[in-house]
C-alpha positions as CSV (number, residue, x, y, z in Angstrom):
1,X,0.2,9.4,34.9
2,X,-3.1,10.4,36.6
3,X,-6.5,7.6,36.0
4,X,-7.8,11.4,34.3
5,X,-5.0,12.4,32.1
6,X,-4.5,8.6,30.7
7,X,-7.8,8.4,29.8
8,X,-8.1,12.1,28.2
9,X,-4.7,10.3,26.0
10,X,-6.2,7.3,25.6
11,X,-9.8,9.6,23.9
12,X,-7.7,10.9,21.7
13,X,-5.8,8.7,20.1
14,X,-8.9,7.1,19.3
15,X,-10.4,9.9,18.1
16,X,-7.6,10.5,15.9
17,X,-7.2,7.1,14.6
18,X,-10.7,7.0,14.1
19,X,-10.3,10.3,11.8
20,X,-7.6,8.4,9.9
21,X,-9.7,5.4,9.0
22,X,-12.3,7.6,8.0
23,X,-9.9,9.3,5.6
24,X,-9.0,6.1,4.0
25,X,-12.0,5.0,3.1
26,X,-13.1,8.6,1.8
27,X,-9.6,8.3,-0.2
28,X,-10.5,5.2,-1.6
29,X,-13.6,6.4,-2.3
30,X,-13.9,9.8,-3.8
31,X,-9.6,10.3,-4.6
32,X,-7.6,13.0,-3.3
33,X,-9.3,15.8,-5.5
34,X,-12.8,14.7,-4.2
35,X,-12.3,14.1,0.0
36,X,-12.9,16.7,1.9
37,X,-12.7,17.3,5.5
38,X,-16.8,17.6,5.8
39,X,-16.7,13.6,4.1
40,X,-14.0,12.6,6.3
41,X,-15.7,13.9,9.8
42,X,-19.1,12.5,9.0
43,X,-17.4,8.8,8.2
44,X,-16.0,9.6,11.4
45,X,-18.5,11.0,13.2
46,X,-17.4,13.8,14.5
47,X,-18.1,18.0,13.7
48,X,-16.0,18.9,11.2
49,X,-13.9,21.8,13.1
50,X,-13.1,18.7,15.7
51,X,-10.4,17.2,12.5
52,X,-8.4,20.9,13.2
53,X,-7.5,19.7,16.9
54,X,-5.2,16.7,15.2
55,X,-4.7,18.0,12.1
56,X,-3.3,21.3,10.6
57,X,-5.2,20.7,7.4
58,X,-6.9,18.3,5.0
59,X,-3.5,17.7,3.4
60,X,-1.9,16.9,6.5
61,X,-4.4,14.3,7.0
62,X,-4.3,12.5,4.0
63,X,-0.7,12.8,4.0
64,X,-0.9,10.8,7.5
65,X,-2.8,8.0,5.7
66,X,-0.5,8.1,2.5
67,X,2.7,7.7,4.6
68,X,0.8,4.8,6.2
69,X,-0.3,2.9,4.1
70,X,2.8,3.0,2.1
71,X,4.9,1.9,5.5
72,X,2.1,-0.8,5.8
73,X,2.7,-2.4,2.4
74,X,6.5,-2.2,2.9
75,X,6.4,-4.1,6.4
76,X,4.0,-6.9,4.9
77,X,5.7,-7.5,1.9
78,X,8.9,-7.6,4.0
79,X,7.1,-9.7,6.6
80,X,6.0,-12.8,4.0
81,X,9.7,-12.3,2.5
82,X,11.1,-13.3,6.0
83,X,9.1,-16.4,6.1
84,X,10.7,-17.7,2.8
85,X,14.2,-18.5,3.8
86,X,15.9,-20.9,1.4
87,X,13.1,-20.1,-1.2
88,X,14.4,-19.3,-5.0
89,X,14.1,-15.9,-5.7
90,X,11.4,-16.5,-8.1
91,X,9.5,-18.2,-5.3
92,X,10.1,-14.9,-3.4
93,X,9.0,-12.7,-6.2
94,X,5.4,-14.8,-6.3
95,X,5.5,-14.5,-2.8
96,X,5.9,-10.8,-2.8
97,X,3.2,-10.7,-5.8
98,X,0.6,-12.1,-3.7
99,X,1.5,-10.5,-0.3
100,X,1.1,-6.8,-1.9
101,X,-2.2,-7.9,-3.7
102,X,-3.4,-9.8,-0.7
103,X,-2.8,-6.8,1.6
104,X,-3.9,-3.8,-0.9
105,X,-7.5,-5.8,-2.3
106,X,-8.5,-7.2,1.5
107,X,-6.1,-6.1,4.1
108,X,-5.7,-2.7,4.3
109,X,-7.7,0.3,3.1
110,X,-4.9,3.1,4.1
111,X,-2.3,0.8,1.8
112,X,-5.0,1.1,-1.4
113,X,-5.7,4.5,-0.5
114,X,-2.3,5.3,-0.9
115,X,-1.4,3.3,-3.7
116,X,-4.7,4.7,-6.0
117,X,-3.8,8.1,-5.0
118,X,-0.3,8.8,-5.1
119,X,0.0,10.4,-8.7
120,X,-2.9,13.0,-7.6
121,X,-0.7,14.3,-4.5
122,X,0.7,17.5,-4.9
123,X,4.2,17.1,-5.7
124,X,5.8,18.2,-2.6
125,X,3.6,15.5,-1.0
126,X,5.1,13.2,-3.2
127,X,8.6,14.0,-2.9
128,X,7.9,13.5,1.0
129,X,7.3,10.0,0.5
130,X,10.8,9.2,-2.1
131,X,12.2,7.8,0.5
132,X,9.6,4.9,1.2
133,X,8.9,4.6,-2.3
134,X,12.7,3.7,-2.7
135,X,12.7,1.3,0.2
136,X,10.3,-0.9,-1.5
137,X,11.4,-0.4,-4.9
138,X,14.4,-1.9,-3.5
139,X,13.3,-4.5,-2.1
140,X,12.1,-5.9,-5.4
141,X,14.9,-4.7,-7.0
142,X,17.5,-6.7,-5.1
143,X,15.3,-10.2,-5.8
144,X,15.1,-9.6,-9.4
145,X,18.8,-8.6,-9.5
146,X,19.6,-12.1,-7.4
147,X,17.4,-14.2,-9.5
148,X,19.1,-12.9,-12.9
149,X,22.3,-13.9,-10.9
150,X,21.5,-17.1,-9.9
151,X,20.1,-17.9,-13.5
152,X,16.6,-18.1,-12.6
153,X,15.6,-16.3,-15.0
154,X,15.1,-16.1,-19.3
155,X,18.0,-14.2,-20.9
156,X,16.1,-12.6,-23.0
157,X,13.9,-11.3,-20.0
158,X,15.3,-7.1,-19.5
159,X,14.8,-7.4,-15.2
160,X,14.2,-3.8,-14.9
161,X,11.4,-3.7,-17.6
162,X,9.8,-6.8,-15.9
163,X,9.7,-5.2,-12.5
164,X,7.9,-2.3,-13.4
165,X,5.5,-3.5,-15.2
166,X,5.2,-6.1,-12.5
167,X,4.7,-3.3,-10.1
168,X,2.6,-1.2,-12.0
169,X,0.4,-4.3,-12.5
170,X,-0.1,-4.8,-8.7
171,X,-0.3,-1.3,-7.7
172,X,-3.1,-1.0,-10.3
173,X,-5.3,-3.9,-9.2
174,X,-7.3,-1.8,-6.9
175,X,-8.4,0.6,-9.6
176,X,-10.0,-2.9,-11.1
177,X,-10.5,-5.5,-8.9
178,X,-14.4,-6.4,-7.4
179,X,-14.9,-9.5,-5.9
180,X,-17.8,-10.2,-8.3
181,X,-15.5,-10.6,-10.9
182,X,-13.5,-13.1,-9.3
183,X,-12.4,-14.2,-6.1
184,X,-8.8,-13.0,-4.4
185,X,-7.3,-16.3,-4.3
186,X,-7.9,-16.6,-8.5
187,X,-6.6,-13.2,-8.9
188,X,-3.5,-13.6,-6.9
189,X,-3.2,-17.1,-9.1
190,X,-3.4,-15.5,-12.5
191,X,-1.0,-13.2,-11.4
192,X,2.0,-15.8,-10.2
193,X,1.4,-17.6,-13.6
194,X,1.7,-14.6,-15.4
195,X,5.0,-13.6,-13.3
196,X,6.1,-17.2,-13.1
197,X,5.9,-18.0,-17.2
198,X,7.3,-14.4,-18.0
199,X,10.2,-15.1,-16.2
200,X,11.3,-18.7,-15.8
201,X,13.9,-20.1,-18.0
């Protein structure tokens, strides 16, 4: 490829990742009813009518950064589950606990953005993204499933009850969480206990 043409390439995927950053923190900041495209190209810095040359629409970029950021929390979550081979799966669950509250408080803007905003898609935007949100409901699925089987866990404990709530407690830490009401680290502690004690024999 010509010296010219790479770099003409190489402009615009900058450019364009620059306009999906932007998005994410507009996202995170205003929701989906409240970013517009005017928000997202002055984050960006760029003319507004420059966002049309990557993008179809404003749906079409905050559909870029949903799909994202939902991808991004899958491969981290999966990434610190590979590291803990030989681990109960109780050990894993914590594990999975703090890597998705790790990477949605500190990490990763696109995965927050994502998470905070999902309900407020329109549905067909939502139903494009089933198929992610299956792959990582599955993922914690199959180590609940294996700890009940292994006996890990309380009898009493209902594993399907557990994980959603368990989920819907992490996925809602963003709407919450400032560090100036307590640092990561503690957070990501009270929530192992809590997971820990509600389900340990």
């Amino acid at each position: 490829m010509p010296p010219a043409v790479q770099s003409a390439t190489e402009r615009g995927a900058r450019t364009r990742a620059r306009i999906l950053d932007a998005t994410a923190k507009v996202l995170n900041a205003n929701g989906y009813a409240g970013t517009r495209l005017s928000d997202i190209a002055s984050v960006a810095q760029l003319q507004t009518p420059a966002i049309y040359y990557y993008f179809p629409s404003r749906d079409d970029v905050i559909e870029a950064v949903v799909a994202a950021g939902h991808q991004s929390v899958i491969d981290h979550v999966a990434g610190a589950l590979a590291k803990m081979s030989g681990a109960s799966n109780l050990d894993k669950i914590l594990a999975a606990v703090e890597a998705h509250l790790t990477f949605v408080l500190t990490e990763s803007e696109y995965a927050s953005a994502s998470i905070r905003n999902l309900g407020h898609l329109p549905a067909e935007m939502r139903t494009r993204q089933v198929s992610r949100r299956r792959t990582y409901g599955q993922m914690w699925k199959d180590l609940f499933e294996a700890g009940q089987q292994a006996g890990e866990f309380d009898a009493d404990v209902d594993i399907a009850d557990a994980r959603m709530l368990i989920i819907g407690a992490l996925n809602w830490a963003p709407e919450w969480w400032d560090p100036g009401r307590g640092s990561l680290e503690k957070i990501v502690s009270e929530a192992k206990r809590f997971v820990r004690r509600g389900l340990a024999v």
